[in-house]
C-alpha positions as CSV (number, residue, x, y, z in Angstrom):
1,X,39.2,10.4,-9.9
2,X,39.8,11.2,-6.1
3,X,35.9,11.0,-5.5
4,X,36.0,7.7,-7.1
5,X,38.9,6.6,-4.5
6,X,36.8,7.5,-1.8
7,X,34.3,4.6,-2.5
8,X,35.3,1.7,-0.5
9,X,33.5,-0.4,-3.8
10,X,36.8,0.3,-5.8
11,X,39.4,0.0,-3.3
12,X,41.1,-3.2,-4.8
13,X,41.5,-0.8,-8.1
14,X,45.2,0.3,-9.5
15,X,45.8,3.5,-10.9
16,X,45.7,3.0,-14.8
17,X,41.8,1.5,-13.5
18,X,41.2,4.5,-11.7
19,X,41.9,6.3,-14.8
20,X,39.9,3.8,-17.2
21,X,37.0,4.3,-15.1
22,X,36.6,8.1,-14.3
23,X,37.1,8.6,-18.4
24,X,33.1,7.3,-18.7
25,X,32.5,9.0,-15.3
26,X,30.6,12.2,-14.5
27,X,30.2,14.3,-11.3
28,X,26.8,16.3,-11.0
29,X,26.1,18.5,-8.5
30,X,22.1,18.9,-7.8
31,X,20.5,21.8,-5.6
32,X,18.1,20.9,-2.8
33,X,14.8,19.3,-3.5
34,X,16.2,18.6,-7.3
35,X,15.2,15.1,-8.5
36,X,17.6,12.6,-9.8
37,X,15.5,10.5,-11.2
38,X,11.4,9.5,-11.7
39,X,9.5,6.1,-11.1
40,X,9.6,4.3,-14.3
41,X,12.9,6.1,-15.6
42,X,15.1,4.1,-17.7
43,X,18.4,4.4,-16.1
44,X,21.3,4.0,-18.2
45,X,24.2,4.6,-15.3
46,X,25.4,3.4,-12.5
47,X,24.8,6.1,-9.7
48,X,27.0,6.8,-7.0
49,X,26.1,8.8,-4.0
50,X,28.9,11.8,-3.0
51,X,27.3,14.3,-1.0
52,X,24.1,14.8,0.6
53,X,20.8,12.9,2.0
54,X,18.8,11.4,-1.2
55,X,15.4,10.0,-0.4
56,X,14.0,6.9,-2.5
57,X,10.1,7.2,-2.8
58,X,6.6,5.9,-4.3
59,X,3.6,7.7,-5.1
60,X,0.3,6.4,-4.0
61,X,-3.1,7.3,-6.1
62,X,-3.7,9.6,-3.5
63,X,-0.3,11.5,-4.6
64,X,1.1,10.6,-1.0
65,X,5.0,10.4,-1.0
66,X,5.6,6.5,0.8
67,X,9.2,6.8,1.6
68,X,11.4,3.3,1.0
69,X,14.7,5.1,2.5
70,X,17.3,7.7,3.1
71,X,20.9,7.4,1.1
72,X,23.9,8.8,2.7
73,X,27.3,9.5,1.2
74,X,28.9,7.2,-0.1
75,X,26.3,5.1,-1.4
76,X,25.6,2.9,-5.0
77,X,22.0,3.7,-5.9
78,X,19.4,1.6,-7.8
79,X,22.1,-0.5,-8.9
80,X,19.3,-3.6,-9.2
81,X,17.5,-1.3,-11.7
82,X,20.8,-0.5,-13.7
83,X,22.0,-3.8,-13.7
84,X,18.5,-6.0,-14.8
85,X,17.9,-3.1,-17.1
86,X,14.8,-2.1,-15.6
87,X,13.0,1.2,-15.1
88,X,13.3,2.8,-11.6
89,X,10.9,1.1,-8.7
90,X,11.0,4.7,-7.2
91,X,11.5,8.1,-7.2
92,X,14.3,10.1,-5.6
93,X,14.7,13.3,-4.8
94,X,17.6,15.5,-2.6
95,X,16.5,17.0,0.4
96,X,20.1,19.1,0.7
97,X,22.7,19.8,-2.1
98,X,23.6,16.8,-3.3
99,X,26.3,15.7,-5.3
100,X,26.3,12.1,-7.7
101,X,28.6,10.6,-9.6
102,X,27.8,8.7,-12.7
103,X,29.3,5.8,-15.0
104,X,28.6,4.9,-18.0
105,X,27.2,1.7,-17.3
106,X,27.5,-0.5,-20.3
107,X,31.2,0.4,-20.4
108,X,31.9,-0.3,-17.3
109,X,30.3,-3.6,-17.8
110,X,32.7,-4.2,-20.7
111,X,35.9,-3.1,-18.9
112,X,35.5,-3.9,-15.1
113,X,32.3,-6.9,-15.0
114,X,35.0,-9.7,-15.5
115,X,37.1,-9.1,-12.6
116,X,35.7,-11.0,-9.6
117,X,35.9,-8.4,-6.6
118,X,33.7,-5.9,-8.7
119,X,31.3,-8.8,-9.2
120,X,31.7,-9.5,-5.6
121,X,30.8,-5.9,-4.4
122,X,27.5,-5.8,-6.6
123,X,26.2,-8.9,-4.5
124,X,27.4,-7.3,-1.3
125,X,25.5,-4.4,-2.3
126,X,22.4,-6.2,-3.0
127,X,22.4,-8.3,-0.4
128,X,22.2,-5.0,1.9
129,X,19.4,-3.7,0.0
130,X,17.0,-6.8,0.2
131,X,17.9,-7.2,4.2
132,X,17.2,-3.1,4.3
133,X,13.6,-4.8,2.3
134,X,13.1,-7.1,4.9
135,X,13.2,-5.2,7.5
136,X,11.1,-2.3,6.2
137,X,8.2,-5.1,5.3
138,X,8.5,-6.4,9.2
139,X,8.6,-2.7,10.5
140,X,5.0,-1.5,8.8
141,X,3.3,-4.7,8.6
142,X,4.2,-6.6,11.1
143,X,4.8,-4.9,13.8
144,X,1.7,-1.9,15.5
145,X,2.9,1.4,15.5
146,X,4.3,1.3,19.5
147,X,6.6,-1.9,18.8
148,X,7.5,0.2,15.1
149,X,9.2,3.4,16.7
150,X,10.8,1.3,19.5
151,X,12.3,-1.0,17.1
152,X,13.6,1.8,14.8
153,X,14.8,3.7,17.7
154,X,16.8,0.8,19.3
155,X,18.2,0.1,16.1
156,X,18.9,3.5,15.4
157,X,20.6,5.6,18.1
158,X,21.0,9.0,16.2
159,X,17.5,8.9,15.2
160,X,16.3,11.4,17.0
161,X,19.3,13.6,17.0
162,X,19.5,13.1,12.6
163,X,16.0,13.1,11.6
164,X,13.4,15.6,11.9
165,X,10.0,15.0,13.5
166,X,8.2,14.9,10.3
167,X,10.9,12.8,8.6
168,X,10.8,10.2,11.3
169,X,6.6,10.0,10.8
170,X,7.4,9.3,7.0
171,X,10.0,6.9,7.9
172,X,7.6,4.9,9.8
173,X,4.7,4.9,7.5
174,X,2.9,7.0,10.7
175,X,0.6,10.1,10.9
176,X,2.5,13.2,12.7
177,X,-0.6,12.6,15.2
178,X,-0.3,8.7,15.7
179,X,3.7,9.5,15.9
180,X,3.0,11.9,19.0
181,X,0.7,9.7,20.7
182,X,3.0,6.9,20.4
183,X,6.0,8.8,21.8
184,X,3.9,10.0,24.9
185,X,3.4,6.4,25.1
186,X,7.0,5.5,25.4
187,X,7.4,8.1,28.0
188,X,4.6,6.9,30.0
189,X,6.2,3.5,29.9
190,X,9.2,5.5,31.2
191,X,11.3,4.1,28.3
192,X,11.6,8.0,27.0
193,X,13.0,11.0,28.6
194,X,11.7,14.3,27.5
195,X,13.9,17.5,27.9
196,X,14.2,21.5,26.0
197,X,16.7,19.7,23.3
198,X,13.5,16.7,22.8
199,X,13.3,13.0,22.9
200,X,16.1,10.9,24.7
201,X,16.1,7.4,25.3
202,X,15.9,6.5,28.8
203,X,16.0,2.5,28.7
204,X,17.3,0.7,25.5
205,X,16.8,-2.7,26.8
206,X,12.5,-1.9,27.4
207,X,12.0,-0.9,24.1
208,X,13.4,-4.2,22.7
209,X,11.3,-6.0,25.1
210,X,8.0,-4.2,23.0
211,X,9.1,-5.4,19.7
212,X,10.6,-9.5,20.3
């Protein structure tokens, strides 16, 4: 029940809730490189995110991973799946320990679907997941691979303090080879710094100029 406090999605819940809702819960604790769930799953809970980085991907014919994002703790996942009864879009798999808690989803339709702040924080939810959409369809289609990474790292100052070089390249729908050239293209451009710790960014405002 404590884990379920720490979710900001229940916060407007009492105590006797609290205690309605962990009785259909269930915490699972996964080791790294576990996988939660498969493309094409039928999920039958609602899934929330406790511990560790979960990444959301597709397969290609070519057996490529494409990957569609990175959950951190605490985070609802595939709640559009769960909630229009539909088989998973993606795959996801843990890349540390991870820890999930899970809900029973047609009772907790029954018992909590009628009060209006739980409705409410379903279409908050959402509403971040198809702007999260958007922005992933402007980043790899619209934009060429220079004005890609200096979007993603304006918009993302930890990125290259959080993410590993491999896991940025997958982020970005980019070759490790095409990543590199772009990078030495940023620091050419003197938008970069380069040091023995890695990339820094050097001047915020120039790479927005590349991608407006």
């Amino acid at each position: 029940m404590e884990d379920l406090k720490n979710f900001n999605f229940f916060e407007n819940l009492d105590e006797e809730q609290f205690k309605l809702l962990s009785s259909f819960a269930k915490k699972k604790d996964y080791n790294k490189g576990s996988v939660l769930f498969y493309e094409k799953e039928q999920p039958t809970s609602l899934t929330l995110l406790v511990k560790g980085i979960l990444r959301v991907y597709k397969t290609d014919p070519k057996n490529n991973e494409i990957i569609m994002h990175r959950f951190q703790p605490m985070s609802m996942v595939a709640e559009m799946a769960v909630l229009e009864g539909i088989a998973y879009p993606a795959s996801a798999a843990f890349e540390t320990d991870g820890t999930v808690i899970e809900i029973d989803f047609e009772q907790f339709k029954k018992e909590f679907f009628h009060n209006p702040e739980i409705a409410l924080i379903f279409f908050k939810s959402l509403s971040k997941k198809i702007k999260y959409l958007e922005d992933v369809i402007a980043l790899n289609i619209v934009l060429d691979s220079t004005a890609r990474l200096a979007k993603f790292l304006y918009t993302n100052d930890d990125a290259l303090t959080t993410l590993k070089y491999y896991q940025l390249a997958e982020h970005l729908h980019m070759t490790p080879e095409t990543l590199s050239r772009t990078f030495k293209k940023l620091l050419v451009l003197n938008l970069l710094e380069k040091d023995s710790n890695g990339y820094k960014i050097k001047n915020k405002e120039g790479l927005h100029v590349l991608f407006e």
